[in-house]
N, C-alpha and C positions, 0 to 999 in steps of 0.2 A: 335109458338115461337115468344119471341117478337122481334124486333129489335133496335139495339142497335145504339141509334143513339149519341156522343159525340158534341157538341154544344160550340162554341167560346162565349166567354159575353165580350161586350163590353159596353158602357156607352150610346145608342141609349134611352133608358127606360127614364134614368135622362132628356139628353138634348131633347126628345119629350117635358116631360113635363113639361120645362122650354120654351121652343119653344110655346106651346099651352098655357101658364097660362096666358098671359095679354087676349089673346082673349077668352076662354073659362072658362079655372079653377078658376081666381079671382073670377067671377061670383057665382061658385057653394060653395063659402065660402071655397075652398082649400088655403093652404099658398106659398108663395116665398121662394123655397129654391136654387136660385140662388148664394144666396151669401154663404151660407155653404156649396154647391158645388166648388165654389171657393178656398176652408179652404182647402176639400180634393181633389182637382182634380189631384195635381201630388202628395199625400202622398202615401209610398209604404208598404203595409202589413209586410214586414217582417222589415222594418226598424223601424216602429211605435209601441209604445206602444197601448195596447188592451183598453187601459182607459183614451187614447188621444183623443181629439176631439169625443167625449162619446156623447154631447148635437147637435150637428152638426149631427153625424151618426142618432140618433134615431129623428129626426126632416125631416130628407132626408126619413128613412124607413119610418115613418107613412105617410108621404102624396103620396110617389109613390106605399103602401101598396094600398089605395083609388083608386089612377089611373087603378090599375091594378082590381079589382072587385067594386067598386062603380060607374065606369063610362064606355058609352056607345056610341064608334064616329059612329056620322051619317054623312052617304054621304062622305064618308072619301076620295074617288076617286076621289071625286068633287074637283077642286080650287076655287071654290067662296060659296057652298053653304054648307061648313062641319060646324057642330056643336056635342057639345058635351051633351048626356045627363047624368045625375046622375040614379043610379039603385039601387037596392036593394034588387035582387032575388037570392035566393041561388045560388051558385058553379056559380056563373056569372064572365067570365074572359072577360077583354077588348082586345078582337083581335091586335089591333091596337095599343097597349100600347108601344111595342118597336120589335125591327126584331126581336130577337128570338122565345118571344112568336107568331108571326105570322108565323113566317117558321115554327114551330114544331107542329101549329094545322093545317097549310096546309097539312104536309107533311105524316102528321097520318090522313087526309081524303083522299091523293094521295093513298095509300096505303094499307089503309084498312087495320090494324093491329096494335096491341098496342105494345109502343113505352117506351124504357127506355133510359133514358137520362141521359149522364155523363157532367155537363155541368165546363166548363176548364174557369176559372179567370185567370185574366194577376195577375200581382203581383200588384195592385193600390187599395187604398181602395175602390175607387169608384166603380172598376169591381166587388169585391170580396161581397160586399153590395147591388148589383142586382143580384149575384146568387145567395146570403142566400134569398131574396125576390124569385126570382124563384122559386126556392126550393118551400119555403113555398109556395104560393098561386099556383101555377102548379100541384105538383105532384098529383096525383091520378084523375086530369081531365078527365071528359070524354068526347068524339065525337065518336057521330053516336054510342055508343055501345064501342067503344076502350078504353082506358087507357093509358093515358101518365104520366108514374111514373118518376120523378125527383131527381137525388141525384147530394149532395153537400156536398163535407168534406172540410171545410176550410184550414186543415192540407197536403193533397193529393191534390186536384182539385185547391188551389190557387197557381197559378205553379210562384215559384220562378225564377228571371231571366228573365222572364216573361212582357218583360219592354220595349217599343214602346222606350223612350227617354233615355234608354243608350244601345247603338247598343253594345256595348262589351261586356255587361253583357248578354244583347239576344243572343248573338252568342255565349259566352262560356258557361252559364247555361238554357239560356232558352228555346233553341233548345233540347239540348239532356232531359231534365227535363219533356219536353210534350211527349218524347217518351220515358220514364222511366216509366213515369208514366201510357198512355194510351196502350203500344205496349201487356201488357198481356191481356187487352180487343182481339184488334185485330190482333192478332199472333192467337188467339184461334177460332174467331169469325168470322175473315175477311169479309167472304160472305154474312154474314147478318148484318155486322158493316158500319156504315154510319157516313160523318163528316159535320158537318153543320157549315160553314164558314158566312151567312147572319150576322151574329153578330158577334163582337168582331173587334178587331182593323186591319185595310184592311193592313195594313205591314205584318202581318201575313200569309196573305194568297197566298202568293208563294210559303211560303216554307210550309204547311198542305199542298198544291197540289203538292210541293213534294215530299213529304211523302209519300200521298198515290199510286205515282206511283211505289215509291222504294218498300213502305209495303205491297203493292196490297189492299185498299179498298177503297171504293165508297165517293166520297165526291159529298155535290149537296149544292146550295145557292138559296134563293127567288129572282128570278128578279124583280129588282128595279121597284117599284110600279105598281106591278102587283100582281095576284095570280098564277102566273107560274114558277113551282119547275125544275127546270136546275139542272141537273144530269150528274157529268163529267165521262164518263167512264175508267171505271181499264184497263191502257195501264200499263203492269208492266214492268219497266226499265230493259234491261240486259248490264251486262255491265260486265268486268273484273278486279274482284276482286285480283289479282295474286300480287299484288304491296302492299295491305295490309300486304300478308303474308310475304312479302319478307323484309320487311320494318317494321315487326309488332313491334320492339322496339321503333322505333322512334316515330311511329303512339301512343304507349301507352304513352310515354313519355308527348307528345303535351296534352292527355287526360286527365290524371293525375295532369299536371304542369298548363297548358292555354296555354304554349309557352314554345318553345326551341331557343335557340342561334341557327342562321344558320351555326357557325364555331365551331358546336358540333355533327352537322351529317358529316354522309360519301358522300362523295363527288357527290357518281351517284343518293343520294335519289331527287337530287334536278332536276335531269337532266329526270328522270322516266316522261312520260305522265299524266298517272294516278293521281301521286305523284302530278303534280304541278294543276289537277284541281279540288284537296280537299285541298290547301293548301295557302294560304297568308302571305307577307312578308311586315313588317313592321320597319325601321329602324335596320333590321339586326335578328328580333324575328319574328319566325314563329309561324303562330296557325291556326286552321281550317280555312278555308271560310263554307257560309251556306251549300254547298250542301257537301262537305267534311265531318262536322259533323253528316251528316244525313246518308252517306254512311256508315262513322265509324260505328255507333250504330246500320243499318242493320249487317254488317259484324259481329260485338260482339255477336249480335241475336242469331247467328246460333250455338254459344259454353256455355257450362256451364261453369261457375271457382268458384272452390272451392279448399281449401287447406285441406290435412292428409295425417297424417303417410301412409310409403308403406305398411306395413302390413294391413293399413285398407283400403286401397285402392286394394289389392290381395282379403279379405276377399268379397267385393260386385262382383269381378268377379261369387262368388257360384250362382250357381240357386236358392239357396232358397233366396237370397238377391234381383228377381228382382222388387220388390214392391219397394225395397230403392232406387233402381236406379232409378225406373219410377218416383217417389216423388222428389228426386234430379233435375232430367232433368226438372220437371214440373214448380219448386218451388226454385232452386237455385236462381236464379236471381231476385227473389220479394221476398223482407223481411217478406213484410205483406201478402204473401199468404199462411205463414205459418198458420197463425190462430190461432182459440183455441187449433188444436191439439198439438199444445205446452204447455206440463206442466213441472210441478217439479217433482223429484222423489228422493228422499233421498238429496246424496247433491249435485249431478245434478241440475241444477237451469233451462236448456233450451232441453230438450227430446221434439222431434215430434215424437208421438205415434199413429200408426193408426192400427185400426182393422175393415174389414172388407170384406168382399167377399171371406170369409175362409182365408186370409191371414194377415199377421202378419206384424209391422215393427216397429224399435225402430233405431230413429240416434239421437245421442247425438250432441251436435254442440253449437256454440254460435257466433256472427255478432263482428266484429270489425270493426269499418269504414267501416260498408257496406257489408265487404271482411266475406265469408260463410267459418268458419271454423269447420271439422268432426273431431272428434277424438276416434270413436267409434261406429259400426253400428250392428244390430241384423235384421236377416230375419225369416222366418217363420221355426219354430221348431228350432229356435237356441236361444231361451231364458233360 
């Protein structure tokens, strides 16, 4: 089985080799793409149009495209005696090219096992343009016999909110957005789920290692110019969750809104332990702090919410409905793990239809903001 290793990107690839071009790359006829890194260095994905800065992006990918398989650091350990050479042998990756790629072909020689890689973009074009490179020139590498397969959906993996230089946006969408998005990897995976923090922007990385002590899985990072893979072990947080439930309006309110007026709770929410150390006050508006957010989104973990009728809600009690349940509980909470098994059927527009293992199941349903709504379910022999 392979292991699932989730990888930060950060911008190390770019500013390497902008770092190396007056000494090495001018040489080997590479170009300066210092100053179009400039253009985009704080442009942000979701605010930009896709055919903005169009001659800047594809002028950035073709030369760190080269860095990354045409060339070859020698003596890279050294301070005085590194140079670079030009190459031109098949599936040849430049180790040295930037920290991700070196943490993830250490870490698949530490390990001896092939490796599948969800690799997480900030919200910056810059980030989001070294993991489409990733992507590309990584995946299906081999070592020793292994395989390090690569995915990158610009759609999913460039996590919005996602943003080093606006802390409010980080803390209201781009905390709970990295665990939106990766918590059905490692809810299901844990024990062989791994987070590679080497890369991507170091603000990040308190709270990925808080994560994984709330989520239980393994993070590890390359020690700084070295070849030694630092692995922090799964200490899983306990703590008392009793003030969520007790509290559970206000807590959805803050989630929902960003902030509530502090002279719109009840009096003892503020007064609770718990209560005040997921919570920050701001001229009179509340809204998470980071580890508040991270506790929320554990706590939400543990429940499905979906909306139907009582009757349809009596009907999944039968036995022959426990395949809708099991697919409910699995799949409520991820839009996209529905899948293909969603078709049309007359004038039903969204049925998830599964048949197999001798059982049957049919829920009709459709997403509003998000929010999973049933209003019709069939189990096995009740079609």
């Amino acid at each position: 089985m392979a292991l699932k290793v989730i990888t930060s990107v950060g911008t190390s690839l770019i500013t390497n080799y902008i770092k190396y071009y007056d000494e090495f790359l001018n040489d080997l006829g590479f170009e300066d793409i210092s100053e179009e890194f400039e253009d985009i260095e704080y442009k942000i994905v979701s605010e930009t149009d896709e055919d903005d800065l169009k001659t800047e992006r594809k002028k950035i990918k073709s030369e760190l495209k080269k860095w990354i398989l045409n060339t070859k650091c020698i003596q890279w350990e050294s301070k005085n005696d590194k140079s670079v050479d030009e190459i031109t042998e098949k599936d040849h990756i430049n180790k040295e090219a930037c920290a991700e790629i070196t943490s993830l072909i250490k870490f698949c020689e530490l390990k001896k096992q092939d490796i599948e890689v969800n690799l997480m973009a900030s919200d910056s074009i810059s980030s989001h343009i070294i993991a489409e490179l990733l992507a590309e020139t990584l995946d299906n590498h081999k070592i020793n016999n292994y395989t390090i397969n690569v995915k990158y959906n610009k759609k999913h993996d460039c996590i919005k909110g996602l943003n080093i230089h606006n802390e409010a946006k980080f803390k209201n969408e781009g905390i709970s957005n990295i665990i939106k998005q990766y918590q059905p990897i490692w809810k299901n995976t844990y024990e062989t789920t791994y987070f590679n923090i080497t890369g991507g922007y170091k603000g990040v990385i308190p709270i990925i290692t808080l994560m994984g002590q709330v989520f239980n899985f393994t993070i590890f990072y390359l020690f700084e110019n070295t070849d030694r893979i630092i692995e922090m072990p799964k200490i899983p947080m306990k703590y008392d969750e009793d003030f969520f439930e007790d509290f559970y309006n206000e807590f959805k309110d803050i989630d929902e809104n960003g902030c509530i007026h502090k002279k719109s709770v009840k009096h003892n929410f503020l007064e609770n332990e718990g209560v005040k150390a997921c919570l920050e006050e701001d001229d009179g508006l509340i809204t998470f702090s980071e580890i508040g957010q991270i506790l929320w989104e554990k706590f939400k973990s543990k429940f499905v919410v979906f909306y139907c009728p009582d009757d349809v809600f009596e009907d999944m009690k039968d036995e022959r409905q426990k395949k809708v349940r099991e697919i409910i509980l699995d799949k409520a909470d991820n839009r996209k793990l529905w899948g293909s098994n969603v078709k049309s059927e007359d004038s039903h527009k969204t049925v998830y239809i599964y048949t197999g293992e001798k059982n049957l199941a049919r829920i009709y349903h459709f997403f509003d903001n998000n929010l999973l709504y049933i209003y019709k379910t069939f189990g096995n022999g009740q079609h």
